[in-house]
C-alpha positions in Angstrom: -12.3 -0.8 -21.1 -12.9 2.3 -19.5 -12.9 0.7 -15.8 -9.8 -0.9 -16.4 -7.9 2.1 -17.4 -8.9 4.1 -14.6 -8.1 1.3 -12.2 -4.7 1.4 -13.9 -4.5 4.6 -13.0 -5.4 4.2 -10.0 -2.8 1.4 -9.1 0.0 4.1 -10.9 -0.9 6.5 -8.8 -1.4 4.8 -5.6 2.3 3.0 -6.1 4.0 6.6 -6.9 2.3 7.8 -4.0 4.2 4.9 -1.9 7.1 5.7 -4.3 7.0 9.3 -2.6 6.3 8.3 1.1 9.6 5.8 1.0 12.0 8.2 -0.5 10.4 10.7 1.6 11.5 8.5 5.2 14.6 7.3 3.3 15.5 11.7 3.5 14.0 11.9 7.2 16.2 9.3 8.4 19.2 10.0 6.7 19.6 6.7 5.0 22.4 7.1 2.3 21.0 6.3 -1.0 23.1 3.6 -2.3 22.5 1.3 1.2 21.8 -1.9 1.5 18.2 -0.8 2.8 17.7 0.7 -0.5 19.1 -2.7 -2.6 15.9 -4.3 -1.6 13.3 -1.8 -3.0 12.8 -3.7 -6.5 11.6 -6.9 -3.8 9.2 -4.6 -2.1 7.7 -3.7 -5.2 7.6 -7.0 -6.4 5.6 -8.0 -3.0 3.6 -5.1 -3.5 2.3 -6.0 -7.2 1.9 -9.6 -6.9 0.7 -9.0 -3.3 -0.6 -6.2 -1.6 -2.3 -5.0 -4.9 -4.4 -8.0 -5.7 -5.6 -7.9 -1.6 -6.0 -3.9 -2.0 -8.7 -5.1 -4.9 -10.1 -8.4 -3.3 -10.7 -6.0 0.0 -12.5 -2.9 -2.7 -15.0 -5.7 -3.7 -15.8 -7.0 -0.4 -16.7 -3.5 0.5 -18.7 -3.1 -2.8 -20.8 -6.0 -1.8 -21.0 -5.0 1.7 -21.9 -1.4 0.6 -23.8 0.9 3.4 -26.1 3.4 2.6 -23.5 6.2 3.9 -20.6 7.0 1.4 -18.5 8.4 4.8 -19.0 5.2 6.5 -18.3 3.0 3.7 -15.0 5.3 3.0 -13.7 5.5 6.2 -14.1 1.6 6.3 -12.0 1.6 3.4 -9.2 3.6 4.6 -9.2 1.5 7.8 -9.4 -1.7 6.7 -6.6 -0.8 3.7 -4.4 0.9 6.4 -4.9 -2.2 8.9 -3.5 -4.7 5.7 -0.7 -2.2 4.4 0.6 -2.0 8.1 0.4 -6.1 8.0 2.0 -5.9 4.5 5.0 -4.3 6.2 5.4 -6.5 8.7 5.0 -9.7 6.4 7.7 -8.6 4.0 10.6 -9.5 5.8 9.3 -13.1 5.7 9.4 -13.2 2.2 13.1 -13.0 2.3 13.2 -16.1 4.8 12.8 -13.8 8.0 16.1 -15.0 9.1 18.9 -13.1 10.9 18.2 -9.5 12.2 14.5 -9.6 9.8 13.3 -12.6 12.2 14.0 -10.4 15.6 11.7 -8.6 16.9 14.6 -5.0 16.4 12.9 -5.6 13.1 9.8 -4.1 13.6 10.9 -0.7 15.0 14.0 -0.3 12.7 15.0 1.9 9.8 13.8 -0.7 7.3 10.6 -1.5 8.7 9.7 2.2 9.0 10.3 2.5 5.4 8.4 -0.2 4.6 5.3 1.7 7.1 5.6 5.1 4.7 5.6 2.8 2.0 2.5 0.7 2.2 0.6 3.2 4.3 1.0 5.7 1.4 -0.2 3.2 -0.8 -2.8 2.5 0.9 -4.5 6.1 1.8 -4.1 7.4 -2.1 -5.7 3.7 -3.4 -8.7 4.7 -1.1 -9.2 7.8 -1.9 -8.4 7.5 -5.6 -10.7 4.1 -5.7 -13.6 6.1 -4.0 -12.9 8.6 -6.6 -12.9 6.3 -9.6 -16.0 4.4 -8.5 -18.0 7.6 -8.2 -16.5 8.6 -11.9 -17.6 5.5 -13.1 -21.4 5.4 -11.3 -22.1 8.5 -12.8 -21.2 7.0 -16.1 -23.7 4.5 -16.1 
């Protein structure tokens, strides 16, 4: 029971943190609150729960299994690898929503939207490694 509630809190945290980073762009960019940019959020979250999250967890056990002798090297592969797939969660999300129209060109990838969606997955992705590597030495001493 204990694991699960810190791994809730993990998740919280991690998504607030991606919460932050997109609002955060959304101000450096000037993108007026109440755009169309900013009607799709409650999608990205929903690709990000049913999505990224479960992949964020299925890549954490991998490593687990996979687990070096060195806690820098087995963090660091962490981060990477969880940067690699939030950068390829950003890019996949515009398929979701058919990837027709201006999400299907290739002005996609370096626009206003998709830079959101960078801040928002890569912040997800940097505070659920760290916070994971956190919980699982919390939980290790535990034992």
């Amino acid at each position: 029971m204990k694991r699960l509630l810190i791994y809730a809190l993990v998740v919280i945290t991690s998504y607030m943190t991606g919460v932050i980073f997109y609002r955060t762009t959304m101000y450096l960019l000037a993108i007026p609150e109440k755009s169309e940019i900013d009607l799709l959020y409650p999608w990205i979250t929903v690709f990000f729960l049913f999505f990224a999250l479960p992949i964020y967890f299925v890549i954490i056990a991998f490593l687990h299994f996979m687990k070096s002798r060195s806690i820098l090297i087995n963090s660091l592969l962490k981060t990477v690898m969880l940067l690699i797939f939030s950068l390829f969660s950003a890019l996949i999300v515009p398929f979701m929503f058919g990837g027709f129209g201006y999400l299907g060109r290739s002005e996609f990838f370096f626009s206003e939207f998709a830079t959101l969606l960078y801040s928002f997955f890569v912040g997800t992705s940097l505070l659920f490694s760290i916070s994971s590597s956190i919980a699982e030495k919390y939980l290790s001493k535990k034992q």
